[in-house]
N, C-alpha and C positions, 0 to 999 in steps of 0.2 A: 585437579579442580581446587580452587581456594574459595575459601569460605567467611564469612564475618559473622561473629557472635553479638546478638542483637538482645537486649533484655528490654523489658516495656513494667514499670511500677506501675500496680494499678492499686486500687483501693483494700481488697482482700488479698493477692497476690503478688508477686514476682514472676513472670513467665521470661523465657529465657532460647534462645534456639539458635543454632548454627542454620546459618542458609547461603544457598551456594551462588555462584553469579548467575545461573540459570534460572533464581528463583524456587528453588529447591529446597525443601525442610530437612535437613540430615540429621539431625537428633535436637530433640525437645525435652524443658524442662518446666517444673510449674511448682512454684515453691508456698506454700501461706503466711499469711504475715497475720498475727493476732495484735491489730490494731487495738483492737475491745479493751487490752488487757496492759495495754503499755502507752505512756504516755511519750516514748523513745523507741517509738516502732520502728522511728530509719536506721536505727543499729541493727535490726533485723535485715537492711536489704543488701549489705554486704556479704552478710554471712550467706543468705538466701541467693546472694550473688554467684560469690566465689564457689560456693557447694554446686549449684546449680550450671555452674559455667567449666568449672572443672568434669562433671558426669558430664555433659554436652562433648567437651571436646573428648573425651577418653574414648567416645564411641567409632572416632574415625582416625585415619593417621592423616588427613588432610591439612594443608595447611590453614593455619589462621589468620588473615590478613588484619584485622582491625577491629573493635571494638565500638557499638554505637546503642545510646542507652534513651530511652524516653521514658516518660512517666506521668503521670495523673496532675494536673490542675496546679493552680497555687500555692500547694500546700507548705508549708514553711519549715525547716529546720535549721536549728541552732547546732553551731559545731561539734558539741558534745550530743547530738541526735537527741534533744528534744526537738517532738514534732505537732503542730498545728496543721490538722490536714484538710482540705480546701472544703469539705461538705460539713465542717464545723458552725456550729449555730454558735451564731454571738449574741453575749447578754446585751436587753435591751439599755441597761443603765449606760454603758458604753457611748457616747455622744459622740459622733464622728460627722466631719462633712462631709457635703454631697459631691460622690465623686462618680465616675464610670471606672474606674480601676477596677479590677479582678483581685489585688493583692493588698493594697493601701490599706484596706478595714481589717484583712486578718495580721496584718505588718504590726497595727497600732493595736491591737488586740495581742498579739505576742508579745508586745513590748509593757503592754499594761498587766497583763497577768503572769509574764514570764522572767523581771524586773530580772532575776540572777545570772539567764542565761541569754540576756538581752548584752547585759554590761560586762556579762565573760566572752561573748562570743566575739572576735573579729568579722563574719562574716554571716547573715542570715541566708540562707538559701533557697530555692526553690526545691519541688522533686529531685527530679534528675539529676540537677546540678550536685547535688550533695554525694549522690554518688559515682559521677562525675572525679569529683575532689577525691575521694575516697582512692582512685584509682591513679591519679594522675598528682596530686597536692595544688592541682590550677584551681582557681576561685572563676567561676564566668556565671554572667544570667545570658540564660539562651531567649533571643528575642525573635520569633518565628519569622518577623517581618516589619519595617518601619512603621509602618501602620498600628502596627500591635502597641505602641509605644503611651497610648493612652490607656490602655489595660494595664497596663503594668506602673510604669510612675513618672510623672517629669520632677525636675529638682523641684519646682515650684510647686507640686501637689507634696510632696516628700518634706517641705516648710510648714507646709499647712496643717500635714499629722504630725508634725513634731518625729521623724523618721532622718537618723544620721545617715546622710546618702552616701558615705564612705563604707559605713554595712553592708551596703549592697554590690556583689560585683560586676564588673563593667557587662556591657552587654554585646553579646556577638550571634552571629547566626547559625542556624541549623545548619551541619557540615562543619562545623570551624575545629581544628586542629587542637582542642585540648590540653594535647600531652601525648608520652607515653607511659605504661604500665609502670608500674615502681616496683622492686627488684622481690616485696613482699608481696606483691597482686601475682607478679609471673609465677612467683615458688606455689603460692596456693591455688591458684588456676589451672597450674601444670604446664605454662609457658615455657616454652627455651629459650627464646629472647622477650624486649619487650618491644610492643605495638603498640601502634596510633590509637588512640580514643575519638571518638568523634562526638559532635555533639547534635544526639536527634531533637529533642525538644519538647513540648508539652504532647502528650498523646493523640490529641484530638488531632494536631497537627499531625502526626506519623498517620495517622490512621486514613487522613484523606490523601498522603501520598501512598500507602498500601493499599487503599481501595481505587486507584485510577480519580481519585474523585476532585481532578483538579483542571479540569475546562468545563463552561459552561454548561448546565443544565444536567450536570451528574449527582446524582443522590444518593448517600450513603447511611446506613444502620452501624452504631458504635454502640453493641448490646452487650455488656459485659454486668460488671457491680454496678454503674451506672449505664444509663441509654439518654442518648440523643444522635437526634437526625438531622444531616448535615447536609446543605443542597448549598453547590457552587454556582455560584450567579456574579452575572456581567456588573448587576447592578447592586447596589444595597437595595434593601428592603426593610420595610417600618415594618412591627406591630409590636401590643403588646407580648403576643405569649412568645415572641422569637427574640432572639440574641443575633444581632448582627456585626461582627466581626471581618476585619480582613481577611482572605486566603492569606496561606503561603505564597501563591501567585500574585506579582503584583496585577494592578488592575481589575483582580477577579473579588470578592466576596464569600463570606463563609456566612449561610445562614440556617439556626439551629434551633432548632425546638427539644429541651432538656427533661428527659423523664428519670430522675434522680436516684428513684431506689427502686427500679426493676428489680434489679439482679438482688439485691438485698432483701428484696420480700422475699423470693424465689427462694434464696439458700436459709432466711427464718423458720417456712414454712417445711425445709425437707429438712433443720435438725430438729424443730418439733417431731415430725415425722415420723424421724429415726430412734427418736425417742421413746417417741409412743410403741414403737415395732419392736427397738432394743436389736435395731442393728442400721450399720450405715447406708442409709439407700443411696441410689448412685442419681443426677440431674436426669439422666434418661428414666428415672425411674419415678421418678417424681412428677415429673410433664406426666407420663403413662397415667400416674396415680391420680392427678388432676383433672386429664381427658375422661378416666371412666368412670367421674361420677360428679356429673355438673352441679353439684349442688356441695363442694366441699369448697373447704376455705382457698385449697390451693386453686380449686376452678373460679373461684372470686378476684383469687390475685390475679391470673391468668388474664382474666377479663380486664378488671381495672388495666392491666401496662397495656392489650389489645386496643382497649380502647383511647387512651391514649395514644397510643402509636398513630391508629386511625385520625385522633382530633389533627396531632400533627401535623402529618403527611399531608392529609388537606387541605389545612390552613396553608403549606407550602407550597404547592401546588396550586392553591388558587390566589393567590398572591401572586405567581410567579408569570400564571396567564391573562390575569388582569394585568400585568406592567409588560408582556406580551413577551416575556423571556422564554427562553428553549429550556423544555422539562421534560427529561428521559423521564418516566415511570419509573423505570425499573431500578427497583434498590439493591446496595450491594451491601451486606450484614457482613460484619465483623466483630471478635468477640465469642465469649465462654456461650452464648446462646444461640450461634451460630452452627451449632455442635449437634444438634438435635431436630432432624429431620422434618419430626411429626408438628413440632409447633414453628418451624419456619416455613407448611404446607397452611397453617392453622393463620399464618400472618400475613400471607402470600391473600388468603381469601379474606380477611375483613380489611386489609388495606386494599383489594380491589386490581392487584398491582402484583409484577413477576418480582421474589426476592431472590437472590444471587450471591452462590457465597464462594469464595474464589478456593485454590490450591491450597493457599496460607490461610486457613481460619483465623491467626491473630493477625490481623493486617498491619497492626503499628510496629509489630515484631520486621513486618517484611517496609514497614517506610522507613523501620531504622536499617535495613539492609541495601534498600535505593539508596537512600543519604548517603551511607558510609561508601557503597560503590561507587557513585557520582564524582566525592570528594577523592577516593582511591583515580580518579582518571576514566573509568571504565564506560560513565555514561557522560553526556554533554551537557545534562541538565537531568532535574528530578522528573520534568514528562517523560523524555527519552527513558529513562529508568522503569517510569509504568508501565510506557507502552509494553515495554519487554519483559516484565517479571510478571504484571498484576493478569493474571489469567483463570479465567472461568471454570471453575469445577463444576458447580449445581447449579439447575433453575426451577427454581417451585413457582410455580403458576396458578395463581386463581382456579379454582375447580370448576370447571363448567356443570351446571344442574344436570342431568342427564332427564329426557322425557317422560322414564319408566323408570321414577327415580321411586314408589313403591313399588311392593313383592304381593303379591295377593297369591293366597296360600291355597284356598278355594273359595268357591260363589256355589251356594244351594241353588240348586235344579230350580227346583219352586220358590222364588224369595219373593217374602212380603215384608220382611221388619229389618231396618237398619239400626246400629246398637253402636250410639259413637259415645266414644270420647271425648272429655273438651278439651282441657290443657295440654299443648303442645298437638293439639289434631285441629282443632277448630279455629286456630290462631295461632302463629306463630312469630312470638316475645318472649326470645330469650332473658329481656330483663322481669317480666311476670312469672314467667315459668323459676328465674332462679327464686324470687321474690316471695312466692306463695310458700315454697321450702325456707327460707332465709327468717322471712317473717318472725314463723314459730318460733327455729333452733335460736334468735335473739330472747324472745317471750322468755325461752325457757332458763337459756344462758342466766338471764337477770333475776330469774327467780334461783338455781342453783347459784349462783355469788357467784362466776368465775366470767372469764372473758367469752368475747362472742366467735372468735377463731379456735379459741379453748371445745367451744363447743361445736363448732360445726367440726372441728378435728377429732371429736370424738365419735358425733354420729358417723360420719365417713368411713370410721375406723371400723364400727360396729357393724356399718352395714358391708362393707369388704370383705371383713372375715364371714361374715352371716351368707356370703355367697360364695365362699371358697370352700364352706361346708355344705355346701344343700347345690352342688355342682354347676354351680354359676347362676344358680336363680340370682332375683330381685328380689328385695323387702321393701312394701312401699314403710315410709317416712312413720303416718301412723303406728303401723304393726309393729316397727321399730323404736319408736316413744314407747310402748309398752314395755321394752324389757328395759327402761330408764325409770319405772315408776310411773310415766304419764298414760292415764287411763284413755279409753278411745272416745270416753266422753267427753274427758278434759282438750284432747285434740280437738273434737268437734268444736266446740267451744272456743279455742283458740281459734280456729280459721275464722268462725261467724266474726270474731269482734276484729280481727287483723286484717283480714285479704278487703282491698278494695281496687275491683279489675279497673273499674274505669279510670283511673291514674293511670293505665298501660295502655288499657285498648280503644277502640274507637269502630265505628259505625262500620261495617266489612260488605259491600254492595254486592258483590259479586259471591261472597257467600252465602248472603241472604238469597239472591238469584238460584245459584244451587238446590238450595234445602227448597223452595218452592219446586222445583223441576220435581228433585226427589219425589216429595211429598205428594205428586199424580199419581205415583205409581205404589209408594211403599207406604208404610208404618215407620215414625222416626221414635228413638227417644235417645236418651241419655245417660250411662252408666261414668258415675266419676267417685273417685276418690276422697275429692270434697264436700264439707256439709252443702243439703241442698242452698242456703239460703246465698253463700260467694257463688255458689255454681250457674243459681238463676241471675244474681250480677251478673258473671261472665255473659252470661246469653244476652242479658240485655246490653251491654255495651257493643256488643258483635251485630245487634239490632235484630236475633232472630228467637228473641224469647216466645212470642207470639205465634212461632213455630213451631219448636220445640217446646211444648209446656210442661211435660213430665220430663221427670231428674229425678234419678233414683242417685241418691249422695249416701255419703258415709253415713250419717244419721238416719237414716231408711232401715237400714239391718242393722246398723253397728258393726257390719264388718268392710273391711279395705279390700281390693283387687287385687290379687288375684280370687276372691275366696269364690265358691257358687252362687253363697246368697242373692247377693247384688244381681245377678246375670236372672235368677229363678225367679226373683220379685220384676224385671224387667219383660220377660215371657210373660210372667200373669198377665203384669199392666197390661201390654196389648194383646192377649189373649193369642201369643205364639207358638209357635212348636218350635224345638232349637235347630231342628233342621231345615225348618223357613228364616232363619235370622243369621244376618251377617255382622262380626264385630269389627270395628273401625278405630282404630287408635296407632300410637306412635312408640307403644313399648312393648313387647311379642310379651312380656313374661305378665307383663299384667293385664292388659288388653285381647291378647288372641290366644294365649298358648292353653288357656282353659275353656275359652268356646272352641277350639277346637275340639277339646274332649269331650264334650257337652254334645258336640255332633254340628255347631254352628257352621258358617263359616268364617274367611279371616282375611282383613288385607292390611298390612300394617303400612303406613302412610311415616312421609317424615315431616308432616306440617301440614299447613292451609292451603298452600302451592296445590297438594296432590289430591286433597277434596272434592277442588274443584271442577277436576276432571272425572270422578265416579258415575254422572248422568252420562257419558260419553263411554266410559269403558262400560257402564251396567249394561248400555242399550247394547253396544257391539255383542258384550258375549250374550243374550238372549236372541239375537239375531243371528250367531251363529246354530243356535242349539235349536 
């Protein structure tokens, strides 16, 4: 079996992999590149090459056919490896005209700030290309397609910015013959002879050949250090928030919605993290760390790229059925975030839509594998290529709600008083529910002088370890400002002047419906964690204050839930016994796990969904009993 050694430059990394004509990963490599730290990062992706390309091939005695390399955006290198890399913010003072190029303004920006290694360099480069040269001593700019030719420069824009178009070298296409290895690449690689290079091209391009994503109405996820979503269409399509671009395919269309620094919040938030832990957590551990406590910084980032994704996808998708074009749903992710199960189930459900992540997780890795094959003779064309390599491993699927989607723990014989919760049972808004928590830990952030990620990374922290000693309990937010200094009154305090529901919520008919049915038969009130006075907002903007008029809040006892108080002041109110009263809420360790001690009962709910079906489930079980 022979094999081609594929590497993909990306923004934080060097990945690197042998793959066989079968489509096959035969050993993998993944090197770091500490851009932060160097203004000559692309001297790093040689060495990150040859290191990485050498371990690759020592794992097999297979042969090695060819060599094809891709990489990240515009980014620019001078031949002594200074590098300008494409997600660079350029000063405003910089006056440049208005162009659609991709390269032009950071061209004229390397030339304006880079004056020594503008006028030493014979050649300015792209990504890939540079390491291309590196391999081969050929100078080429890889032009993914004629079309691309306004992205990148015509002599006449190249007059315009003052750009010696001799700097730049000629341009050829994905697949085009390079070179071979030079006699110092083979010795270090571990070569016996030398081989063809080929040339894959900018990433985004590799990546829609690795994801099959090149006839009509296929859509793909490029989640790495950066994300954007890529839908191939017949036609162009306008808007603001999109980028539209040629395919590699003639005739077809690349259209993309750019979400810039996923991946780089992601790896901010886990070396804080790791910091605060004082050891290195792993990305699987970090999504975990996120998922178990909606209320931390990394669950904030998590949302912000979700939602996003969401605005995206959308907007492509309805764009795409207003011009009446054909749109697969189903996306195919590629990329370092393709890697992790639990948050491509978590992307699957708020985009609405199946994600799909093939054999090859790095997909550009496997379009510089097609390329290089294609141009080897082996396929007839780069679709030929996909049809046969790009193949299905996972498909995460939207969750469907399940009918019995709460647990009810037990229902007293004899009930007469319902004991709910509000936030996150009476309504559910995930952005209020982050929001009433977010509020504070900002209030308090600004009063301790440090940041507002500073501090939601600290509560988080606190209340993690606070449950990995007390055997996986909860600590509400409250009880936890306590060992920071903040009194339960100063909390109270804080929510009266901060939480304002009705910016979230709004009039809920069907729930007012409900709590009337209720209300024939039981006793209702209110047990919440916040002061009464947000708690009675909430009610009103849900329209069922009028209903529920007792609220027993933090400022009632001054203590938070789980504690008795709250539950024993709720008994008086309507003159209960705890074995006539059922608790209703969305969190077992605050809501039920202590009326059940109390002798209550308990049904833990995951939202307003399952509310509203309690007149239906109460009557059944009295009608059986």
């Amino acid at each position: 079996m022979s094999n081609v050694l594929c590497a993909d430059i990306g923004t934080t990394s060097l990945k690197i992999a042998l793959i066989s004509e079968q489509g096959e990963v035969v050993s993998f490599c993944k090197r770091p590149l500490n851009f932060q730290k160097s203004d000559y990062v692309a001297n790093q992706w040689l060495q990150a090459f040859t290191g990485g390309g050498a371990e690759c091939i020592q794992k097999t005695d297979e042969e090695v056919l060819a060599i094809c390399i891709s990489g990240n955006g515009p980014t620019l290198v001078s031949q002594n490896g200074r590098t300008l890399l494409w997600n660079s913010i350029l000063p405003s003072e910089l006056k440049l005209p208005s162009t659609k190029s991709l390269f032009l303004p950071l061209l004229a920006a390397f030339k304006h700030f880079y004056k020594d290694e503008w006028k030493g360099s014979p050649h300015i480069f792209s990504g890939p290309e540079y390491l291309i040269y590196k391999l081969t001593d050929k100078a080429v700019t890889i032009l993914p397609e004629k079309r691309f030719q306004n992205a990148y420069w015509t002599s006449e824009e190249l007059k315009a910015f003052d750009i010696e178009e001799e700097k730049l070298p000629d341009f050829v296409e994905p697949g085009y013959f390079a070179g071979k290895t030079t006699e110092e690449c083979n010795k270090v690689l571990g070569l016996k002879k030398a081989i063809p290079v080929f040339c894959g091209g900018p990433d985004f391009i590799t990546a829609l050949i690795g994801t099959g994503c090149l006839k009509a109405g296929k859509i793909c996820d490029r989640a790495g250090s950066s994300e954007g979503l890529n839908f191939c269409s017949e036609r162009a399509l306008k808007s603001p928030n999109l980028r539209t671009l040629p395919s590699v395919i003639p005739g077809l269309w690349n259209i993309s919605y750019m979400i810039p620094k996923s991946g780089s919040l992601i790896t901010d938030f886990k070396n804080e993290i790791s910091s605060l832990e004082e050891r290195e957590l792993s990305y699987e551990e970090i999504i975990d760390y996120a998922f178990n406590d909606k209320n931390s910084e990394g669950w904030r980032i998590l949302s912000e790229i979700l939602e996003n994704n969401k605005k995206g996808f959308e907007e492509i998708k309805g764009l795409a059925n207003e011009a009446q074009i054909p749109f697969d749903d189903k996306v195919f992710i590629t990329g370092g975030q393709a890697k992790n199960p639990r948050w491509l189930k978590e992307k699957a459900k708020v985009l609405g839509t199946s994600i799909c992540r093939g054999k090859v997780f790095d997909s550009e890795l496997l379009g510089d594998a097609i390329i290089a094959f294609t141009s080897l003779g082996l396929f007839n064309s780069w679709q030929q290529g996909a049809e046969k390599l790009v193949k299905e491993r996972d498909l995460f699927s939207p969750e469907k709600e399940s009918p019995e989607s709460f647990k009810v723990f037990s229902i007293p014989e004899k009930l007469t008083t319902i004991i709910f919760d509000i936030d996150s049972t009476l309504y559910t808004s995930a952005a209020y529910a982050f929001e009433q928590v977010d509020a504070q830990i900002r209030f308090w952030a600004k009063k301790q002088n440090i940041s507002e990620a500073q501090a939601r990374n600290k509560i988080s922290e606190f209340r993690r370890n606070w449950s990995s000693q007390h055997s996986g309990k909860k600590i509400s937010l409250g009880n936890t400002f306590t060992h920071f200094g903040v009194t339960i009154e100063e909390s109270v305090q804080m929510r009266r002047n901060l939480l304002e529901p009705k910016n979230f919520l709004h009039k809920d008919q069907r729930l007012i419906e409900t709590i009337k049915e209720l209300k024939k038969k039981y006793k209702v009130i209110c047990v919440t964690n916040n002061p009464e006075l947000p708690a009675k907002k909430t009610l009103e903007a849900l329209g069922i204050l009028e209903l529920i008029p007792d609220v027993i809040g933090l400022d009632t006892s001054g203590k938070s839930k789980p504690a008795r108080e709250p539950f024993e002041i709720a008994l008086e109110k309507t003159s209960s016994k705890a074995n006539e009263c059922i608790s209703i809420g969305d969190r077992y360790d605050m809501d039920i796990s202590l009326p059940l001690e109390m002798g209550m009962g308990g049904i833990l709910v995951s939202g307003v969904k399952d509310v509203y079906r309690l007149p239906e489930i109460l009557s059944k079980t009295f009608q059986n009993t």
